[in-house]
MARLOVO-887504 format. One line per field, with one value per residue (C-alpha): residue in three letters; x, y, z; residue number from 1. Coordinates in nm, 3 decimals. Each point is the difference from the previous one (the first is absolute). Example, Ala and Ser with C-alpha at 12.3 -4.5 7.8 and 13.67 -1.06 7.14 Angstrom:
resn = c(Ala:Ser)
xx = c(1.230:0.137)
yy = c(-0.450:0.344)
zz = c(0.780:-0.066)
resi = c(1:2)
END
This chain:
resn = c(Unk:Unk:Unk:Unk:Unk:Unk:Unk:Unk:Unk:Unk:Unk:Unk:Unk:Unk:Unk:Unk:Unk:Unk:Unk:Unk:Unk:Unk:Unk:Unk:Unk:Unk:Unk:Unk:Unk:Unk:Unk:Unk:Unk:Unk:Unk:Unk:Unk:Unk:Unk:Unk:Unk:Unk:Unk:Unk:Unk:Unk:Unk:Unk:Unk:Unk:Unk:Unk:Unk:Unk:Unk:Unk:Unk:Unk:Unk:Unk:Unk:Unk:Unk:Unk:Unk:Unk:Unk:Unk:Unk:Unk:Unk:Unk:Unk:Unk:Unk:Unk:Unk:Unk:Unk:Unk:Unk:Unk:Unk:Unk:Unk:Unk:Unk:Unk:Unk:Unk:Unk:Unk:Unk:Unk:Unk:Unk:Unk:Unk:Unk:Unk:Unk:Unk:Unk:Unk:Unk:Unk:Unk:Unk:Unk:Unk:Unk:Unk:Unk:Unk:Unk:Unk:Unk:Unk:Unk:Unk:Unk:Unk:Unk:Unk:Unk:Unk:Unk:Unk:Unk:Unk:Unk:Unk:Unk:Unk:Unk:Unk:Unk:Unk:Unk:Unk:Unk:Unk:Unk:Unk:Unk:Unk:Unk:Unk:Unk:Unk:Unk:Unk:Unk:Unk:Unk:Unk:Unk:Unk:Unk:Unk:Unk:Unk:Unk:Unk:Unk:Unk:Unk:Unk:Unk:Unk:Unk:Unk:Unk:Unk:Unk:Unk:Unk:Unk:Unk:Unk:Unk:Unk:Unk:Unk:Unk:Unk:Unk:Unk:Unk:Unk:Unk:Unk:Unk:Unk:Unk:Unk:Unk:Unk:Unk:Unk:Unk:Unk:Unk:Unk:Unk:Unk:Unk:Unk:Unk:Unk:Unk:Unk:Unk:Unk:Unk:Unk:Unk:Unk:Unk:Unk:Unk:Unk:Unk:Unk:Unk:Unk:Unk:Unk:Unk:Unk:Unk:Unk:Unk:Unk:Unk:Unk:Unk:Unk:Unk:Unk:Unk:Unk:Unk:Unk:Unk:Unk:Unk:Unk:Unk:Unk:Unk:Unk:Unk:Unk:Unk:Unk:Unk:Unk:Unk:Unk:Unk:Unk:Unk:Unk:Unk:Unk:Unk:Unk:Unk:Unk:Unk:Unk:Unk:Unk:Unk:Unk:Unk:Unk:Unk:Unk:Unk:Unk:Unk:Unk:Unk:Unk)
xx = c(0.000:0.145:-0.006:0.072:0.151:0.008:0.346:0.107:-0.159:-0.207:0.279:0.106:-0.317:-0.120:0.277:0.011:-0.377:0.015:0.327:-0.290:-0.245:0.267:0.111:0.349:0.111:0.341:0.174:-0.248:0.158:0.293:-0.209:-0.326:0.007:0.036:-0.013:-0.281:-0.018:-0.274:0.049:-0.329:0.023:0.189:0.061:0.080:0.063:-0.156:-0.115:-0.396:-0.091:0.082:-0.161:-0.373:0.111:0.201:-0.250:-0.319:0.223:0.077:0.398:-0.047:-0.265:-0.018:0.179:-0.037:-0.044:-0.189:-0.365:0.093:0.193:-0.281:-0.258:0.244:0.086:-0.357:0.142:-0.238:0.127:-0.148:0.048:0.062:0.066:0.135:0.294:0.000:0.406:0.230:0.338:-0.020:-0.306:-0.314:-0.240:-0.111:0.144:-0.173:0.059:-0.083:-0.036:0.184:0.102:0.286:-0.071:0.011:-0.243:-0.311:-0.196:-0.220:-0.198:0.053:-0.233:0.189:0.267:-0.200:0.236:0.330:0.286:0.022:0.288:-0.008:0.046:-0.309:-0.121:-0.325:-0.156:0.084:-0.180:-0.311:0.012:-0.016:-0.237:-0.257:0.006:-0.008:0.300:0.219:0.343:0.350:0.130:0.392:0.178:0.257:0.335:0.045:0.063:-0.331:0.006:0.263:-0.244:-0.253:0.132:0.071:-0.368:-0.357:-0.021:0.133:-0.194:0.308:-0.029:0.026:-0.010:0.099:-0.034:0.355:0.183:-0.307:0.011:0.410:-0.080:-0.231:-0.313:-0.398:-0.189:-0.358:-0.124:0.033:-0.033:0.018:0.131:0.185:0.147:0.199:-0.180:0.079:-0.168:-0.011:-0.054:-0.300:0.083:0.217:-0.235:-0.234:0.269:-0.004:0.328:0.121:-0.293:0.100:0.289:-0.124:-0.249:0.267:0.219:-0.315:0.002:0.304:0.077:-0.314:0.067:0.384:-0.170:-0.281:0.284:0.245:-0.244:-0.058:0.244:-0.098:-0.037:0.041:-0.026:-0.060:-0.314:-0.073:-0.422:-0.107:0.132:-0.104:-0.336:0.163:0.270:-0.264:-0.121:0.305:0.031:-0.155:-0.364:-0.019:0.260:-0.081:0.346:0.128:-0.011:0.165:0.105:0.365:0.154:-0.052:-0.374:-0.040:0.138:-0.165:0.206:-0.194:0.130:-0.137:0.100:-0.032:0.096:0.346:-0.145:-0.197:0.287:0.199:-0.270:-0.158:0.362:-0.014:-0.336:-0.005:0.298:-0.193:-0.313:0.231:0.108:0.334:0.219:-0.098:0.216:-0.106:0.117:-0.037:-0.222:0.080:-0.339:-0.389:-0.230:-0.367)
yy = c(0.000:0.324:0.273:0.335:0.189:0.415:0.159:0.337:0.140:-0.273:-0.239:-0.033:0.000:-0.270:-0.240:0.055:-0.040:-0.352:-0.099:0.043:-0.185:-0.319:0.061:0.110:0.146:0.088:0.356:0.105:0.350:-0.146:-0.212:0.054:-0.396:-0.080:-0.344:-0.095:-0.320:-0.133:-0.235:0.062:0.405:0.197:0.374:0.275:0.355:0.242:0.384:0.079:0.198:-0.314:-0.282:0.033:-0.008:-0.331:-0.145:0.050:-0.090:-0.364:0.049:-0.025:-0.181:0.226:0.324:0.257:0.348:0.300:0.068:0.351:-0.216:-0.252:0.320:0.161:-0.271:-0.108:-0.344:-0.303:-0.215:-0.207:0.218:-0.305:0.268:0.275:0.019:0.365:0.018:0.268:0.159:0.212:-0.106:-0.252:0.387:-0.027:0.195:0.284:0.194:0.336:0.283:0.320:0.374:0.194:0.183:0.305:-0.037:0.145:-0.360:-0.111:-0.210:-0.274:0.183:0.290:-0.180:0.000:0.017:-0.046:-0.246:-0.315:-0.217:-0.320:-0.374:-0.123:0.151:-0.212:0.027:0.385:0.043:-0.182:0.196:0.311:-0.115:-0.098:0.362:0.168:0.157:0.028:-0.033:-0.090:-0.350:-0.049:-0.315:0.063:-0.207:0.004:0.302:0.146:0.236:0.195:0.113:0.114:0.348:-0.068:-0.139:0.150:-0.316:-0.374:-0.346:-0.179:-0.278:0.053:-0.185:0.196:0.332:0.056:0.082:0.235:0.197:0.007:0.146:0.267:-0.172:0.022:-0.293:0.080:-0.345:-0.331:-0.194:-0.386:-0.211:-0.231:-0.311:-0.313:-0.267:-0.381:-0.052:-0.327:-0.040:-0.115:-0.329:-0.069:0.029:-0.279:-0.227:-0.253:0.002:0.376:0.110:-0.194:0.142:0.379:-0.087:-0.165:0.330:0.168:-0.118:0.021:0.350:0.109:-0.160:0.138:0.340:-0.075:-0.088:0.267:0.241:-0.281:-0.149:-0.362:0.013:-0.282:-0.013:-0.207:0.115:-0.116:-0.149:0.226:0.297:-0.111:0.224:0.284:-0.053:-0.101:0.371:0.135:-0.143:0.119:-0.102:-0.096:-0.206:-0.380:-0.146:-0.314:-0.183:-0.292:-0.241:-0.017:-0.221:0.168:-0.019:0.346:0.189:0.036:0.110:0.274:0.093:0.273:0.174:0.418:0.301:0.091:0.353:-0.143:-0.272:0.282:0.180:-0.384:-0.151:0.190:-0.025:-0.371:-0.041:0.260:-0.228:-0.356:-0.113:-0.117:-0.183:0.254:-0.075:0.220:-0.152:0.187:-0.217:-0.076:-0.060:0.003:-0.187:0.005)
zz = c(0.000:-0.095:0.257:-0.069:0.340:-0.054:-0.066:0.150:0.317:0.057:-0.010:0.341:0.135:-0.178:0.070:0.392:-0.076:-0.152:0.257:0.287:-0.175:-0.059:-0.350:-0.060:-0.281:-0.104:-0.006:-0.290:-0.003:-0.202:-0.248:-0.190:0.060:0.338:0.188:0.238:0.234:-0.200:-0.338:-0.102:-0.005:-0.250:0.125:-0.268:0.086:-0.161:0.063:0.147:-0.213:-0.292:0.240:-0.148:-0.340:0.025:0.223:-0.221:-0.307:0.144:0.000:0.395:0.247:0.235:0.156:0.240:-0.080:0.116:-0.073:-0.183:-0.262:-0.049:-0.085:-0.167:-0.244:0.029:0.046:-0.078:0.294:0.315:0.324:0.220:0.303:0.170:0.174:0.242:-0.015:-0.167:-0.030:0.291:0.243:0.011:-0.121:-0.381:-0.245:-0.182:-0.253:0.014:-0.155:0.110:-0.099:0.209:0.276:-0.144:-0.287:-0.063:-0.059:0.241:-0.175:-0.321:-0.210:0.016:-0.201:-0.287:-0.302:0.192:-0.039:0.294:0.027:0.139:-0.052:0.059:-0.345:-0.108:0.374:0.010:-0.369:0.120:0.328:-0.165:-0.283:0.251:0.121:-0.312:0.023:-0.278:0.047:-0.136:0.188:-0.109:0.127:0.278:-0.008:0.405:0.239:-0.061:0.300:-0.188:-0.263:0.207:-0.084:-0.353:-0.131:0.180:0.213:0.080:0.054:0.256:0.215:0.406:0.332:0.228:-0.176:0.166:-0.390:-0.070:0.298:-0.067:-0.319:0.100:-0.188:0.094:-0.060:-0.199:-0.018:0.035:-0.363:0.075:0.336:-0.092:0.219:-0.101:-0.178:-0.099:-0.316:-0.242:-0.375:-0.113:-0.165:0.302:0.188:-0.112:0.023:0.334:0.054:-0.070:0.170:0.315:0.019:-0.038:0.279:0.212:-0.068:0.113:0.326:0.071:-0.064:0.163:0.296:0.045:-0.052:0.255:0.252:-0.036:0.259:0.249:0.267:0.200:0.382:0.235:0.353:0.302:0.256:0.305:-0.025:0.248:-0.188:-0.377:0.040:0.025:-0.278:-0.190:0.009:-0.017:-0.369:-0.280:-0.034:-0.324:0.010:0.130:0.153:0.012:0.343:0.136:0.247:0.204:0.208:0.310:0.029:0.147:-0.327:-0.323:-0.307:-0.232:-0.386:-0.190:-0.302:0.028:-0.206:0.035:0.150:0.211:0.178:0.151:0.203:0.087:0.174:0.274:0.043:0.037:0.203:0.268:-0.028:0.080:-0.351:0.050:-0.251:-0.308:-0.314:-0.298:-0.339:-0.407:-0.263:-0.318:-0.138:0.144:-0.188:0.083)
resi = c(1:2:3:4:5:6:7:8:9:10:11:12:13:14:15:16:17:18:19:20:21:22:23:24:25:26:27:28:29:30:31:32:33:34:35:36:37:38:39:40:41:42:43:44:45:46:47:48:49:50:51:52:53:54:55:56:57:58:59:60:61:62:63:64:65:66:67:68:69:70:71:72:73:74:75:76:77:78:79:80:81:82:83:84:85:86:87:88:89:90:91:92:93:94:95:96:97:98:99:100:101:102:103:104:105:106:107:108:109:110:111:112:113:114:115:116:117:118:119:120:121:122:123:124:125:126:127:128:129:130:131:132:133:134:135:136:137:138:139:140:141:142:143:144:145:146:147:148:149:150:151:152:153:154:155:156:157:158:159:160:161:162:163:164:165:166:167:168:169:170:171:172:173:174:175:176:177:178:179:180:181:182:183:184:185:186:187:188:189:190:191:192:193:194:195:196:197:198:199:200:201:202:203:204:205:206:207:208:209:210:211:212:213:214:215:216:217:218:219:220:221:222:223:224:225:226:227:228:229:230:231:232:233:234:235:236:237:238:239:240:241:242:243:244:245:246:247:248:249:250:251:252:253:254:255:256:257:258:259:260:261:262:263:264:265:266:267:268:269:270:271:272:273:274:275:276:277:278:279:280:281:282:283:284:285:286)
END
C-alpha cells in the first residue's frame, strides 16, 4: 500500500506522530523514499499541497494532507479522517485574509478591483466570487507576509497569528480552517486489503493524538478512604479498581488530562492515596 507522508513543515510532526502510534519510519527528511517497519506499506514523500492530486489520481493509496489543499485542488478522494495535529500546536490552521495595519480596508468588499497574493489561489477566487467582489488573485511563491505592502491584500496561512502580528498585519477574515487530514483514493479504497490497512493507520494515529493530552494515574487507597478519592477524581471519568495483597488496600488507575494531573497529585495524597505513580501514553483507543 502506498502511503504518501507530507514533506516540509509537516514533516516532523508527522513522523513523531506515527513513532507514538507504533510505526516507525526512517529519517524521511533525507529521502522522498523513506523506510517504515512495515512490509506491507510503501511511504513516499511528497509536498501538501501535491497530496490530493496523487491521491485522487491512484499513484498513491492514501496520504495525509490538510483540508485547505483537498478544497483547493478540489480533490476527488475518501476522507477516511481527521487528524487535529500541526507544525506548531494541536489549533487548526486558517488562512486568513489580512491588510497592514495601516491601511484604509476594513472590510473585503472594499478590495474590490485590487491585487491579492497568496498560495491558496482557487479557494481565495471562490471566496471572493461568492461575495461579488472582483478582484485580481496572483499566486505567491512563499513569504507572503512580505507583500502585504506590495499588492492591496494577502490570503496566508496562520496558527498562532504570531508572524502576522510580527509583521504589523490586521486580519479581515477568516477564509477556510483547515486541519490535517488522512485521505485514501478511491479505488483503494474498495480494496479489502488496502483498505485495512488505511483503517488500521486510522486508528492508530488517532489514538497517539488522543493520548498526547492525557497522563495515567495509579495509586493505592486505603477502603475506608476510596469514597472520598472517588470525589476527588474527575466525574466523568469511571476508574479502574482492584484488589491487593494486603486486604485493607485497594489499587485505583485512571487516565486524566495532562492539565488536570498536576492540580489532582496533591490532592489525593492529602485525601490518603499513597503509592501515586503517574506514567505518559502512547495511544488511547476508545
Amino acid at each position: 500500500m502506498k502511503l504518501g507522508i507530507p514533506a516540509g513543515s509537516l514533516q516532523k510532526a508527522t513522523t513523531e506522530l506515527f513513532r507514538k502510534a507504533g510505526l516507525y519510519i526512517s529519517d524521511s527528511r533525507r529521502s522522498y523514499q523513506p523506510s517504515i517497519d512495515d512490509d506491507e506499506i510503501q511511504p513516499v514523500c511528497l509536498r501538501a499541497q501535491e497530496m490530493g492530486r496523487y491521491v485522487g489520481d491512484g499513484v498513491l493509496d492514501a496520504g495525509i494532507t490538510g483540508y485547505d489543499w483537498i478544497k483547493e485542488n478540489e480533490c476527488d478522494v475518501v476522507e477516511v479522517c481527521e487528524l487535529p495535529y500541526s507544525k506548531a500546536t494541536s489549533n487548526p490552521a486558517r488562512w486568513v485574509l489580512c491588510v497592514p495595519n495601516e491601511s484604509e480596508v476594513q472590510r473585503p468588499e472594499q478590495l474590490e478591483g485590487g491585487i491579492i497574493a497568496t498560495e491558496l489561489v482557487n479557494v481565495t477566487r471562490r471566496y471572493f466570487a461568492d461575495k461579488g467582489v472582483n478582484v485580481k488573485v496572483e499566486f505567491s511563491w512563499g513569504a507572503t507576509e512580505v507583500k502585504a505592502r506590495l499588492v492591496d491584500a494577502i490570503v496566508e496561512l496562520t496558527e498562532t497569528g504570531t508572524s502576522l502580528r510580527a509583521n504589523n498585519l490586521r486580519i479581515l477574515d477568516t477564509l477556510i480552517v483547515s486541519t490535517t487530514r488522512l485521505i485514501a483514493n478511491k479505488e483503494a479504497w474498495e480494496d479489502e486489503f488496502k483498505r485495512e490497512k488505511i483503517e488500521n493507520i486510522s486508528i492508530l494515529l488517532k489514538a497517539a493524538i488522543e493520548a498526547r493530552s492525557k497522563v495515567g494515574l495509579k495509586m493505592n487507597v486505603k477502603k475506608d478512604d476510596l469514597e472520598s478519592i472517588l470525589n476527588i477524581l474527575p466525574a466523568e471519568k469511571s476508574p479502574t479498581v482492584s484488589s491487593l495483597a494486603d486486604s485493607g488496600y485497594i489499587a485505583i488507575e485512571v487516565i486524566v488530562e495532562d492539565k488536570v494531573e498536576r492540580n489532582l497529585v496533591p490532592a489525593l495524597k492529602r485525601a490518603g492515596a499513597s503509592g501515586i505513580i503517574t506514567y505518559p501514553l502512547n495511544k488511547v483507543i476508545h
